[in-house]
N, C-alpha and C positions, 0 to 999 in steps of 0.2 A: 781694439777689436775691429779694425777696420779692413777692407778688403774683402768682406764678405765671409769672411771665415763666421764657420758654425760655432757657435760655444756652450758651454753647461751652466748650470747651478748645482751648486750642492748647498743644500741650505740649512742650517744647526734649527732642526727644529720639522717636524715633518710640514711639507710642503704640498698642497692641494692640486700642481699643478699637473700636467701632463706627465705620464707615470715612465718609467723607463727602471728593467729590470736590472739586478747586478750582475745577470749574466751579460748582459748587452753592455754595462757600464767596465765590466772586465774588461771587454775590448779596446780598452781607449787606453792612450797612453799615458806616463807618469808625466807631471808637471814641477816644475818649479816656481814661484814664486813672487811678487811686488806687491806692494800698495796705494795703490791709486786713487782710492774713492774713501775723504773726509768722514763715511757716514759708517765705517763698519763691514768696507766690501774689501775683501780678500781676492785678489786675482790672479791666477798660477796659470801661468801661460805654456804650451806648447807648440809648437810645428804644427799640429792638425788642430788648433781651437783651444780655448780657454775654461777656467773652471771658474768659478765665484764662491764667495764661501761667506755665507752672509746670518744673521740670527733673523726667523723666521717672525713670529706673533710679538718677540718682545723685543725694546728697546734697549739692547745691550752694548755695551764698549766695542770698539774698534778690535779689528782681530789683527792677528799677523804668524809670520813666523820668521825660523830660525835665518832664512837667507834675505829677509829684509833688511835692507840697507839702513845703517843708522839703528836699526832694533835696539834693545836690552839685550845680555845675554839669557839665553832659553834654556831648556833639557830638552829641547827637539832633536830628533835623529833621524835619518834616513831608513825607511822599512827596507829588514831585510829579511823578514820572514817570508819564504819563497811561496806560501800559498795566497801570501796578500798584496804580492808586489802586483797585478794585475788591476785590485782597488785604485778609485779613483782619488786618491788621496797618497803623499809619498813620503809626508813627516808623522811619527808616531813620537810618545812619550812614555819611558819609562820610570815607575813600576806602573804598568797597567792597570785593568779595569779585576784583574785575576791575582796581583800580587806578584809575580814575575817582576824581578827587579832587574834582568836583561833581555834581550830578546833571541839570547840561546837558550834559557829556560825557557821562553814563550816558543817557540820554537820546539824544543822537545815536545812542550805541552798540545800543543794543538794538532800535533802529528795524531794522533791519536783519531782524528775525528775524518782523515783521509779517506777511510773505507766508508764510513757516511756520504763523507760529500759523495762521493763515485756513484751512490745508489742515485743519485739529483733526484730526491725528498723534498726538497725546496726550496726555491730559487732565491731564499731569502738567507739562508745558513751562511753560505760566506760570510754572506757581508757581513753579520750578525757577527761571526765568531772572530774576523779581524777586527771590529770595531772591539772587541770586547778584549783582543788579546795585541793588538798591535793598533790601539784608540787615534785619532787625529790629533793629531798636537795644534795649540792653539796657547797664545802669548796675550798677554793683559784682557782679555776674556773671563776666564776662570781659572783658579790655579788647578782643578783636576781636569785630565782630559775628557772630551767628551761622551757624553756613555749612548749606544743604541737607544733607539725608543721602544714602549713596550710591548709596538705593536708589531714589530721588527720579530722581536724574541716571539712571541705567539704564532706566529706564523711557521718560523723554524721551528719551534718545539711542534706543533700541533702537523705538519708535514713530515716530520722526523722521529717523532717517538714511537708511532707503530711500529717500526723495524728495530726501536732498540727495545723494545719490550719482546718484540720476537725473538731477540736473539740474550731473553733474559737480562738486559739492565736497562736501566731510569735515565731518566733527562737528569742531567749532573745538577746538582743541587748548586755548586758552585756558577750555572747557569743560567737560576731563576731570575723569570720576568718578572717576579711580583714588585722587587725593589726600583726596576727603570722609572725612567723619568716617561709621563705620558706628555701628549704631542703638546697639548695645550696647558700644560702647568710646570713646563719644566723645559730643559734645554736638550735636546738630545739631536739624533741623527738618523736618519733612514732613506734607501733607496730610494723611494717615491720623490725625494727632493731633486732628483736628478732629471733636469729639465733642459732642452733646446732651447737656444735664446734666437733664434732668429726673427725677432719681432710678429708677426700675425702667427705666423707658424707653430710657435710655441705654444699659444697660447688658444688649444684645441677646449673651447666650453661646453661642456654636457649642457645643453639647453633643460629646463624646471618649468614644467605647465603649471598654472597657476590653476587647480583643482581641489575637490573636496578634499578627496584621498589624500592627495599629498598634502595640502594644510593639517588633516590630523592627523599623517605619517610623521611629519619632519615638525609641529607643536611649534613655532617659529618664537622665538623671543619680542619679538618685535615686527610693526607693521606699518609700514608710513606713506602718504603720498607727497612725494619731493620731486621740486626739479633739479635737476643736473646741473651745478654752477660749471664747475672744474675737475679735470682727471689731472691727478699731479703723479709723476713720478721724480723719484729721488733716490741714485743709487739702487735702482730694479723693485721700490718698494712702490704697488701701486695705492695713492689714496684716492674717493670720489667724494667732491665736496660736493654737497646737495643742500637745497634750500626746502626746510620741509615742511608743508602746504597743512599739512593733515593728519592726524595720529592716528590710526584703527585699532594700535594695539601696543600697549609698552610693557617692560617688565619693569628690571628694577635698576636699570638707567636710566638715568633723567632724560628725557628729550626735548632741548628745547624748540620754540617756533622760532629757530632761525637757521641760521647753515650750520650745517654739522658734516663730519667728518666721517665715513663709513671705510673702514680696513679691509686691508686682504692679509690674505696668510703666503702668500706667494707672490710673483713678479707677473701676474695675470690679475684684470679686471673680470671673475668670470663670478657672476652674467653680467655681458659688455653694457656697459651705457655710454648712449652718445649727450653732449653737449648739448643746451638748451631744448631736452628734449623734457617730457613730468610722467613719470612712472609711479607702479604701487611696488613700494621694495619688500620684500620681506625675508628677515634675516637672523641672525645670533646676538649675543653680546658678552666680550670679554668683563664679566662683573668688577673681577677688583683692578681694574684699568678704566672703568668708567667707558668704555669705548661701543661701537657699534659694529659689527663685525657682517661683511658679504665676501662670502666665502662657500664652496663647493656644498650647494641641495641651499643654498641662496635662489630667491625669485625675483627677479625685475623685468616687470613687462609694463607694455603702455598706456598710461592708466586712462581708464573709460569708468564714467560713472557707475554703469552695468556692473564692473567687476570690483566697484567697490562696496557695492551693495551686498555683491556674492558676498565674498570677505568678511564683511560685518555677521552675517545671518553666519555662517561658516563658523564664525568663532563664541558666537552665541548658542550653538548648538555643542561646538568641545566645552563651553565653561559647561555647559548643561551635565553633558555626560561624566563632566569630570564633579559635578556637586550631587548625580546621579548614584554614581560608583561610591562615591566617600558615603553619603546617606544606606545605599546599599550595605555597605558594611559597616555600618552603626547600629543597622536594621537584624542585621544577619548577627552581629554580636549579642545583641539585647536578647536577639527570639532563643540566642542558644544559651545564655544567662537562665531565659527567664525556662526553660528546659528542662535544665541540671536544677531548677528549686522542684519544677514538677514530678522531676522522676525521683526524686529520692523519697524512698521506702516510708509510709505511714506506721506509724506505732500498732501495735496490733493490741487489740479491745481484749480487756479480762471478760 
């Protein structure tokens, strides 16, 4: 990557980071291929910049493909389905995600959906329907290709189905979301992973005020005051290792009082922390990984004893209203129990 050339990410797994649409990802040209990076980085070089092809939230095997040097043989092939050659991705695997067991079937089949895309219904259809009909090939990964995520197909079906309802038919059943893999429990793929890697650049943070509203908007899993040991990156995965001073709030990860490890979902620390610096983080947690997760509507600001007093009071008024509401409707069941014995009909006196 050197010479200043621009590069991508595409990353198996939806990615928090800086969003980039498939219409704009059409534009870039097809790549080929190497493997360079020990940890599971895929990197498919071309002329104008680089792609990356990495597993997002979870710890997965090394990827590759068909023109890696040294590989296994694959079933990888060359897209030549003319509506997906413009995707940023240029080896597919057949039978697909649709049962087409070549890609002149896949190919008949997706012709079908041309006069859709022409209305641009939404910007998420392509890519949704190559993924699903001309999938990314991927070697010692998983042996099926990888499938859209579900929030991919939602978009297209919910921008797209008014018009095919207008013209009398359904969202093809052979195209339901219900079965995708979602971001955070499963392996999938989606435009939003498609990121600028140029170092600061890429890595655009929606700043998070540390407010009522938003404490009981976003219900945070977790709340700690840590300082900042170490920002590690490895192969574009960023970790922050923090020394944590302080609990205000845990769930149902352990937290120990010593350094611990907080995750991203992407090749961005966002919200940035600097080195020996002590903030109040407040964040998610991937439960059956044991992990701590700061990741996009994450809070890290610098911690003042003021704002950790807010914090505290803050979350002593959500347990409130959350033993408020449950009692409410313990209250609201019983009065309607004890209701239904009221109203029923007295015997009538001889």
């Amino acid at each position: 990557m050197a010479g200043g050339r621009r590069s991508s990410q595409i990353i198996v797994s939806t990615s928090r980071g800086e969003e980039e649409t498939a219409e704009r990802a059409s534009r870039r040209p097809r790549h080929s291929c190497t493997l360079p990076c020990p940890a599971g980085i895929m990197v498919c070089g071309s002329p104008g910049g680089m792609l990356l092809l990495r597993a997002g939230l979870l710890a997965l095997a090394a990827l590759g493909l068909l023109s890696v040097p040294g590989a296994r043989a694959a079933a990888c092939e060359p897209v030549r389905i003319p509506l997906c050659k413009s995707l940023p991705w240029n080896m597919t695997k057949m039978p697909n995600h649709l049962h087409h067991s070549t890609q002149a079937n896949a190919i008949l089949a997706i012709e079908q959906f041309e006069g859709l895309l022409g209305t641009h219904c939404s910007p998420d259809l392509l890519f949704f329907l190559c993924a699903m009909y001309a999938p990314i090939c991927t070697i010692d990964f998983q042996h099926e290709p990888i499938k859209p995520c579900k929030s991919v197909c939602e978009r297209a079906r919910q921008g797209c189905e008014p018009i095919l309802i207008k013209y009398r038919h359904s969202w093809p059943e052979s195209l339901a979301c219900e079965e995708l893999p979602v971001y955070d429990r499963g392996v999938c793929i989606s435009p939003e992973a498609i990121v600028t890697a140029d170092g600061a650049e890429r890595c655009k943070c929606k700043p998070v005020r540390a407010t009522q509203k938003t404490y009981f908007r976003n219900n945070y899993n977790y709340v700690i005051r840590a300082k900042v040991k170490e920002v590690k990156t490895k192969c574009h995965d960023v970790t922050a290792v923090v020394e944590v001073k302080e609990i205000l709030k845990a769930s149902l990860v352990n937290i120990p009082r010593d350094t611990v490890n907080l995750y991203t979902s992407s090749g961005c620390l966002c919200p940035p922390l600097n080195v020996n610096e002590e903030y109040i983080i407040m964040g998610y947690e991937d439960e059956e990984r044991s992990r701590l997760l700061l990741v996009e509507g994450s809070i890290a600001e610098k911690w003042k004893d003021r704002l950790g007093k807010k914090v505290k009071r803050w979350d002593m008024k959500l347990r409130h209203l959350g033993l408020s509401k449950s009692d409410s409707s313990h209250s609201d069941s019983t009065q309607s129990q004890k209701s239904g014995r009221n109203s029923q009909p007295r015997q009538a006196r001889n």
